[in-house]
Structure formats: structure tokens, C-alpha cells
C-alpha positions in Angstrom: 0.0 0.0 0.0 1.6 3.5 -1.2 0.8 5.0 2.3 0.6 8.5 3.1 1.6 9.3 6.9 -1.0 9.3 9.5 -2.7 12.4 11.6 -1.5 12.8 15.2 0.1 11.0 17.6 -2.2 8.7 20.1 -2.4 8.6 23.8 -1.9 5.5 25.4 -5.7 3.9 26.9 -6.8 0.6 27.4 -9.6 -0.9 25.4 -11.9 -4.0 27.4 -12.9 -7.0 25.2 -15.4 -9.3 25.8 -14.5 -13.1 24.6 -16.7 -14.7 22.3 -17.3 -17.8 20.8 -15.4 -18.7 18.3 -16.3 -18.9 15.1 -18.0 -22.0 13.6 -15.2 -22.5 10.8 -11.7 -21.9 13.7 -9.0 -23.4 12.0 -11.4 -25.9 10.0 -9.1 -27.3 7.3 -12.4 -28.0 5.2 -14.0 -25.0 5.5 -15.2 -22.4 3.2 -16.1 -18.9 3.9 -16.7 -19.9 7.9 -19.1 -22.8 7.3 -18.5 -26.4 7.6 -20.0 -28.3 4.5 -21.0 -32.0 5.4 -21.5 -32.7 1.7 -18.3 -34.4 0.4 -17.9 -32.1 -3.0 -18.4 -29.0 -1.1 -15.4 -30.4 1.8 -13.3 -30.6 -1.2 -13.7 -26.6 -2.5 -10.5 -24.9 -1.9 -10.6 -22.5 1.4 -12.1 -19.0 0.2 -9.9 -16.5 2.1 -12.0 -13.4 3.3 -9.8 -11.0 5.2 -8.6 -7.5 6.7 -5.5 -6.1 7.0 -6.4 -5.1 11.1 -2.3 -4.4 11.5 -3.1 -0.6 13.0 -5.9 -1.8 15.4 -4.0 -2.2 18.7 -2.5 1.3 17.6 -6.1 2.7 17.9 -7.1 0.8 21.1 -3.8 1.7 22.8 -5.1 5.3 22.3 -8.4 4.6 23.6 -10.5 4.6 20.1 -13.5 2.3 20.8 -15.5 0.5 18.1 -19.6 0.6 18.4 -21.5 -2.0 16.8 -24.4 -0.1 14.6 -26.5 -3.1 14.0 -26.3 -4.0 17.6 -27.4 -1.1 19.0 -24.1 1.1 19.0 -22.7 -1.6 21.5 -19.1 -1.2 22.4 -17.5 -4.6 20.6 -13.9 -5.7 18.8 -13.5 -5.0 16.1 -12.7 -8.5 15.0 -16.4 -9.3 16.4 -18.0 -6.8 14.0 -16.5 -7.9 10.9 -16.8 -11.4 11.9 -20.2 -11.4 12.0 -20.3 -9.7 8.7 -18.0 -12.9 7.0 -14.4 -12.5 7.7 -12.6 -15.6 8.3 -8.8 -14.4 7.9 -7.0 -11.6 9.3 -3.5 -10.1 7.5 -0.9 -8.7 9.8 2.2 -6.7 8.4 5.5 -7.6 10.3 8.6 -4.9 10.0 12.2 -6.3 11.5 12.7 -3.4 14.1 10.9 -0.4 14.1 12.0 2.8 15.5 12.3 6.4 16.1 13.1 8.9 14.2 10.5 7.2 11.4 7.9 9.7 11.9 8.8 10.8 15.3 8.3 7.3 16.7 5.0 7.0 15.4 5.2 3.9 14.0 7.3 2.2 17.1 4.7 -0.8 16.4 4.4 -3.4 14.3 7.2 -5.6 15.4 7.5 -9.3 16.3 6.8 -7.7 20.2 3.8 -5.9 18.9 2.1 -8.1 16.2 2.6 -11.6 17.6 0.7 -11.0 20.5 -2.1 -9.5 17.9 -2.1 -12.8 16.0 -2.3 -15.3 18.8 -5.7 -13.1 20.2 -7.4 -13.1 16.2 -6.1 -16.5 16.1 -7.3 -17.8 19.1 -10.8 -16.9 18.3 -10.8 -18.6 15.3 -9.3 -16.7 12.5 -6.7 -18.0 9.5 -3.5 -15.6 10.0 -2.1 -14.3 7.1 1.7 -12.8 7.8 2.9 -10.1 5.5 6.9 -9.8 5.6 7.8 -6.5 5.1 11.4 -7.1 5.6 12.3 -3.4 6.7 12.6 -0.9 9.5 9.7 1.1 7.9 7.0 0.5 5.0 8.2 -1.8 2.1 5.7 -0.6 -0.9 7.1 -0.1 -4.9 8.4 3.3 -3.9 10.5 2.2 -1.0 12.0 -1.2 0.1 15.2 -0.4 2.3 16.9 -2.8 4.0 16.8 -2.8 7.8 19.7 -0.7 9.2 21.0 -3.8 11.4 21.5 -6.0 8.8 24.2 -6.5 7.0 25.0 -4.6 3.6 27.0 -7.5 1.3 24.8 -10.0 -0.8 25.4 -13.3 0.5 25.6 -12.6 4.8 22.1 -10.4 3.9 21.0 -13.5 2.3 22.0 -15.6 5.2 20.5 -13.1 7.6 16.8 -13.2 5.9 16.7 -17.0 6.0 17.3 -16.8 9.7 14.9 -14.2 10.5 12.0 -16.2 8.7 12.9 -18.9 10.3 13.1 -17.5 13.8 9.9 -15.5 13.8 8.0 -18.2 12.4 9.3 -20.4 14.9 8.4 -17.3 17.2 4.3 -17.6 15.8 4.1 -21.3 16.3 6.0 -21.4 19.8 3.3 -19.2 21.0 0.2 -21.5 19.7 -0.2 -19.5 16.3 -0.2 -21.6 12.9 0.5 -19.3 9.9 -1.8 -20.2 7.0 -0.3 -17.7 4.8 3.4 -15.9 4.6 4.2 -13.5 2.2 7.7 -12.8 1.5 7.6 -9.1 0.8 5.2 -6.6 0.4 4.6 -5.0 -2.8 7.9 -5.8 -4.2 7.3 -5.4 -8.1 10.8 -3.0 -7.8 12.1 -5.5 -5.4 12.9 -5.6 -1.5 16.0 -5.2 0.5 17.6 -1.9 -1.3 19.6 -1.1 -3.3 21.0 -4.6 -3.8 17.4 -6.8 -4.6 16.6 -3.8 -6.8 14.9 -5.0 -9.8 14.1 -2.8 -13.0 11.3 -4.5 -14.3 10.8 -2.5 -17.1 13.8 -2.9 -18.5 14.1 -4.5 -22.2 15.0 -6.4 -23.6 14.2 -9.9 -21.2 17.6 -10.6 -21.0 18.4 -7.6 -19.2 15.2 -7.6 -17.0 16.4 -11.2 -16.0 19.9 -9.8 -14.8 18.4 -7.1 -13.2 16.7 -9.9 -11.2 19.7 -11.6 -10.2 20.2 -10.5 -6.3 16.4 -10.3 -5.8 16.7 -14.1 -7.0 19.2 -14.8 -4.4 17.2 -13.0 -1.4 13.9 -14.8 -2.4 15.6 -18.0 -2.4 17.0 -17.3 1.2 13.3 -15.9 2.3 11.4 -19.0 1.3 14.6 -21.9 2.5 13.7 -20.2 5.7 10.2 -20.7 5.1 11.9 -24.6 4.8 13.8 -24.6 7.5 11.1 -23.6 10.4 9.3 -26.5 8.6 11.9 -28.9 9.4 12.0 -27.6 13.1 7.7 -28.3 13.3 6.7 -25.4 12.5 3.3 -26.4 10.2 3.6 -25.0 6.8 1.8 -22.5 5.8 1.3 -21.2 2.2 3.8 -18.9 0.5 2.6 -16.2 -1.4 4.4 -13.7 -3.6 3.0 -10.2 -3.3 3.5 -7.5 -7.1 1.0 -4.4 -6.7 -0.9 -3.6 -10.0 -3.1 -6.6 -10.3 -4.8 -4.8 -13.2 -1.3 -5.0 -15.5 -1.2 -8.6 -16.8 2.0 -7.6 -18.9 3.8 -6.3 -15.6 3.1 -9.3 -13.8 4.0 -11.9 -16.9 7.7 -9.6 -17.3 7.7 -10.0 -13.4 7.0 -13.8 -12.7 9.5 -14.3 -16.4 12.5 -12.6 -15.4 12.3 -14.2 -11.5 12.5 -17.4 -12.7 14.3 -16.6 -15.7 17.3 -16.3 -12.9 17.3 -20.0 -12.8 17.5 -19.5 -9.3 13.9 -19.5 -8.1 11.4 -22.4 -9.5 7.7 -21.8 -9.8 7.3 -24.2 -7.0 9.1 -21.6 -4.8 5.3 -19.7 -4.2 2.3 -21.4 -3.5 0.1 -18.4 -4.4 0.2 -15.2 -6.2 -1.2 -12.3 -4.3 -1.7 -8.9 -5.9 -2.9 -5.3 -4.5 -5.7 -3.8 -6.5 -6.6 -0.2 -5.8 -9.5 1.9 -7.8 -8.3 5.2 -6.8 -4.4 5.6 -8.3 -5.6 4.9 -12.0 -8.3 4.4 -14.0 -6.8 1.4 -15.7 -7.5 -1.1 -12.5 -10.8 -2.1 -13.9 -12.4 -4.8 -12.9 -11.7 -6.3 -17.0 -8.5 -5.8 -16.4 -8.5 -7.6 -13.2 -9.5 -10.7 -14.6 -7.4 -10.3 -17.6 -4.8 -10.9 -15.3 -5.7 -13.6 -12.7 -6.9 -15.7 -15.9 -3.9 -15.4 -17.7 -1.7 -16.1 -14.9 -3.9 -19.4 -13.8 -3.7 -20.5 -17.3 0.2 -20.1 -17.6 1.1 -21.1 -13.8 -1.8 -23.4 -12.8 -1.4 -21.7 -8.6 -4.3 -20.0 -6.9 -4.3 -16.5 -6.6 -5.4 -13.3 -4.4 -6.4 -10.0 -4.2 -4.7 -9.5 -0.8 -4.9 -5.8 -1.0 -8.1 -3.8 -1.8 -10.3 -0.6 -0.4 -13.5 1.6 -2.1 -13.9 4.8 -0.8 -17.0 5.6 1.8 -16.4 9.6 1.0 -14.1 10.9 -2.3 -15.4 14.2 -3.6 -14.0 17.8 -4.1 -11.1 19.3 -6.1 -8.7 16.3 -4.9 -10.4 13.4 -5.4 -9.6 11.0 -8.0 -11.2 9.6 -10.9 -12.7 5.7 -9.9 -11.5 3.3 -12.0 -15.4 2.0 -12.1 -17.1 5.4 -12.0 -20.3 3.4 -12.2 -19.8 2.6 -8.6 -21.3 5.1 -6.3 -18.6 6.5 -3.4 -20.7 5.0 -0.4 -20.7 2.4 1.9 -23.5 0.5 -0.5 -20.4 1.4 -3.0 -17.9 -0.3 -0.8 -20.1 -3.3 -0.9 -20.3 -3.2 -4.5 -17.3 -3.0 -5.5 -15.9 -5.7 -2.8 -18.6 -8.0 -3.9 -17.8 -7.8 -7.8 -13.7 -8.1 -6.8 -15.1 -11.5 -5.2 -16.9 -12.4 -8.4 -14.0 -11.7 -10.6 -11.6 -13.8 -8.6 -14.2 -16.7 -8.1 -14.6 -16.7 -11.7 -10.9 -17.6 -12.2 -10.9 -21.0 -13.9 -10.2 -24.8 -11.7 -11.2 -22.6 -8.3 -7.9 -21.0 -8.5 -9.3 -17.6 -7.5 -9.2 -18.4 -3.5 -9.1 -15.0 -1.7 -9.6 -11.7 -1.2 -8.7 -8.8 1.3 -9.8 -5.2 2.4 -6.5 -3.0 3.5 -6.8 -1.4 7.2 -11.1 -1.0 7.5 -10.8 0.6 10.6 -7.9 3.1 10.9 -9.9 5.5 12.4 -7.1 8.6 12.3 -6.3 7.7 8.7 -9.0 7.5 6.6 -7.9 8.1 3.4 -5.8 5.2 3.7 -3.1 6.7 1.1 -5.1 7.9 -1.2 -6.7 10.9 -1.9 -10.6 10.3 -0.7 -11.4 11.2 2.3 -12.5 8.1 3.7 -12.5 4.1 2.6 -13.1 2.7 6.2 -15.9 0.4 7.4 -16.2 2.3 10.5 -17.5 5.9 10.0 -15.1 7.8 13.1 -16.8 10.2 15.1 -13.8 12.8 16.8 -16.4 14.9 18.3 -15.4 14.5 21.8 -11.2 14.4 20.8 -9.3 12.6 22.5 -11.8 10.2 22.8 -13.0 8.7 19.2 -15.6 6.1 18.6 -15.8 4.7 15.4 -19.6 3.3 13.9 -19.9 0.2 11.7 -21.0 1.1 8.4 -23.4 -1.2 6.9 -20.2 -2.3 4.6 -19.2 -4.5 7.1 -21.1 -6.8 6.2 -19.4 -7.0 2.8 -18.2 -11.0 3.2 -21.9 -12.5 4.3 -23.2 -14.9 2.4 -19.9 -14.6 0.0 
């Protein structure tokens, strides 16, 4: 996600859950969509991942934002709860090597191994898939910026070495403290590579024979990501599905030059990644149709035969005046019916993906109630309508949106 820094700083508060049940698909190998199918040729239907990105939530609760249930009554409730009801089954959490000041005045001091595992093992524990997104960074890893932690070593091969450990380890870390990983990916957004400047990639570059050599240390740093990936394995770790992250979804020809010239390295085999994922944003271009969408998830199922996600996606709630952007499916009104919409036709377009290989789909950060905008320039793509009215204390109010996953 091409993020934009957030408003303010927040004051540490405390946030009371109550514990629910869990949910009647928790950890259900056989599941789809959060209900158990008795009938044997429904068992055997690939898992349909429906998640959020809820990396920022213990951000908001730490600072005393509250989350009020509008279909409920405007009853105080996690947020996990709320979108539960409304047909989540997954939640995607971003992990960043060690985060510190002076990134943004030690705003974003979160989002370490100390800060995210203990936010897995409590969506986990009530019944929800984890999905693990690798940053590999200090700081946010998107196309415009993928630098390499400033602990770790700057030479090809002892960076290599260092990356397999650190998957290894914090996976190890996830499944010491009761969490299976159902998903890793390794990387976030890393069409221009991770680890800067050496797994730099120019993917643009023609003709394929210097695209692949562009590829070469990326090549070697995958390698190193995913045998850690095999190493935690070895130690017990269950194994969980790797997934390979490119922004763009709509660009079929960026993500065929991509997947070519990584393998065209002879050093990473297609059955390195277990599924493609791929971010899919209306609001930075009017080319990420829904067309184009498909266009691409067909192409690459017919060519690589692997299932594939749109792990990244928002609509916008509010996007009007001088700033805001042209839709890339203007026919889709800017409203929480919108939001629906438009998450609801994502889900059809992956579904449609031929031998069931379209098998998931998640919104980016519903409920980030001091950054609404989420990057871009509307002024708000959240679930949860934030009301600052009584500052520092914010509440934020289910939108009917929420519900965007039932019955999907």
C-alpha cells in the first residue's frame, strides 16, 4: 500500500474486550467462507480466504479509540467481532524487523515481532486464519520504497544468510506461542524488489535478457526468504502457504515480465510460491478495472496453474471535491453500498478464475480510524464511520459495509 503518513500521535488507553465464541469454521481445514460443508464435494472446494489487513488496530485501542456495533445497538464490541459477523474468516498482519524512532517521530514504534505476535495469537485464538505479510524493513516496504533494515548486513550473501534466519526465527516465534501461519508472504509490494539497493529489480527494463539480470540478487534473497520458510518447517513449525506479493493486479504484462524474469534467474522455481497475491486499488488509476482484473488472474492461472489473491483492496465511503480521483469504475457510487459493490464484484471476478484458483480476497486497514484516506486521496475508505467529536476520545460506527463477506 503506497501510504501517506498518518494524523497525530495517540495517547496511550486501554480498550476492554469481551470473549466470544469462536467462530464456527476456527482453523477448519475443510471450510469455506466460515461454514462447515458435510456434503463431500463441497469439503473438497479450496478454502475462500475473506480477510482485513487489522495491522493498526492495537494502535487505535492503545489510544483509547472504541469501536460501536451499529447493527447492535451502537454496543461497544472488537472489532474482530463486527467484521466477523459480517463474514471474515482471515485476518492479515504486516510484520517490520525493528521499528523505530526517528520514522515519523516514533509513530510507528509498532508493528514488530513484540507488537504483532501477541495481535495474531488473540485473532487467532478466536478462530481466525493468520495471514503474515513480511515487510522485511525498519519502515513501510511498498514499490516506492523497500530499504533494507539498518541492522543487517549490507553484502549480498551474509544479507541472504540473515533473511533466511529471520524467517525462520519469527516463524518459529508464531508457532512457539500457539499461532499456525496459514499464509506468509515474502515481501510486500515488491514489483521494484525488496531489501535496497542490492534486490533492486528494473522491471521494465528491455530487452528480457536484461530484465532477468536485473533480477539476479532479488533471486538470491527470495531464495534465502522461502529456505527459511523450509527450515522452520523442518523444526515443526506447520507449513503454511507462500505467497508472492506484485502491486498492480490490473497490469497482466507487468506481472507476466515479473514472474518471467524471476524465474528466468534459474534461481527460483515456480514451485518456490504457493500463491500469487496482488494489490488492486481503484483510486491511483483508471486502468485497474475490474476487465483488467480478470485479464490478469486468468492469464496467470492458465500459464502457472497456482491459486491467486487480491490480498490488498479498499473503495472509498467519502471521495469528492477538487482532490479526489477519478474511480476506476465510475459506475460505482462512493458509499458504503459502493464499498459493498465494489468488494462484492472483486469477489466475483476472482471466483470466476478458472479450476477454483481464485481463492481470496482482502480489504487494506477497515478501521484506521485517524487515517481515513488510507493513502489515497478520498477522504475516507473505512468500514467504521469515526466520530472525533469529543477528541481525544474517538468512537468509530460500523458502516453497513461491514457486512461486505456474508453470504460470500
Amino acid at each position: 500500500m503506497l501510504f501517506h503518513k498518518a494524523l497525530g500521535a495517540l495517547a496511550l488507553g486501554t480498550f476492554a474486550v469481551a470473549v466470544p465464541s469462536p467462530p464456527p469454521w476456527a482453523h477448519n481445514e475443510n471450510s469455506n467462507g466460515g461454514r462447515k460443508h458435510l456434503e463431500k464435494s463441497r469439503v473438497e472446494e479450496p478454502f475462500f480466504y475473506k480477510g482485513y489487513d487489522l495491522s493498526s488496530l492495537k494502535i487505535e485501542e492503545d489510544g483509547g479509540y472504541i469501536y460501536k456495533d451499529t447493527q447492535r445497538n451502537n454496543v461497544t464490541r472488537p472489532v474482530e467481532d463486527i467484521l466477523g459477523d459480517g463474514g471474515m474468516n482471515t485476518v492479515r498482519l504486516r510484520l517490520w524487523v525493528n521499528p523505530k524512532v526517528p520514522y515519523d517521530g516514533g509513530y510507528y514504534e509498532s508493528y514488530g515481532l513484540d507488537y504483532t505476535l501477541p495481535l495474531a495469537k488473540r485473532f487467532y485464538d478466536k478462530g481466525y486464519r493468520i495471514y503474515l505479510d513480511y515487510h522485511f524493513s525498519d519502515y513501510w516496504a511498498d514499490p516506492g520504497k523497500q530499504y533494507t533494515p539498518e541492522a543487517w548486513p549490507t553484502e549480498l550473501d551474509p544479507l541472504a544468510s540473515t533473511l533466511r534466519n529471520y524467517v525462520s526465527s519469527t516463524m518459529k516465534a508464531f508457532s512457539d506461542a500457539g499461532v499456525d501461519l496459514s499464509i506468509v508472504s515474502l515481501g510486500n509490494e515488491i514489483r521494484n524488489g525488496m531489501l535496497w539497493p542490492l534486490g533492486v529489480v528494473k522491471v521494465n527494463t528491455s530487452p528480457a535478457s536484461a530484465r532477468i539480470e536485473s533480477f539476479q540478487n532479488l533471486a538470491t534473497l527470495y531464495s534465502a526468504a522461502r529456505k527459511g520458510v523450509s527450515d522452520a518447517v523442518a523444526e515443526g513449525v506447520k507449513k503454511p502457504e507462500v505467497m508472492i506479493h506484485i502491486d498492480n493486479g490490473w497490469d497482466t504484462n507487468l506481472q507476466l515480465n515479473w514472474f518471467d524474469a524471476l524465474t528466468g534467474t534459474g534461481k527460483v522455481e515456480t514451485s518456490d510460491w504457493d500463491i500469487f497475491g496482488f494489490s488492486f486499488y481503484p483510486f491511483y488509476g483508471t486502468s485497474a478495472t475490474l476487465a483488467n482484473l480478470k485479464n490478469t488472474l486468468n492469464t496467470l492461472a492458465d500459464k502457472y496453474n497456482k491459486p491467486l489473491h487480491v490480498v490488498e483492496t479498499d473503495w472509498p465511503a467519502i471521495c469528492s471535491g477538487s482532490r479526489a480521483p477519478d474511480l476506476s469504475e465510475p459506475s460505482i457510487p462512493a458509499s458504503a453500498p459502493g464499498q459493498t459493490e465494489w468488494v462484492h464484484d472483486v469477489i466475483d471476478v476472482v471466483r470466476q478464475v478458472p479450476r477454483g484458483l481464485g481463492q481470496g480476497v482482502n480489504y487494506w486497514e477497515p478501521a484506521w480510524l485517524n487515517n481515513t484516506g488510507l493513502g489515497s486521496a478520498c477522504q475516507d475508505v473505512l468500514l467504521f464511520a469515526g466520530d472525533f467529536s469529543e477528541y481525544p476520545k474517538v468512537t468509530g460506527y460500523s458502516r453497513s459495509s461491514v457486512d461486505l463477506y456474508k453470504g460470500r
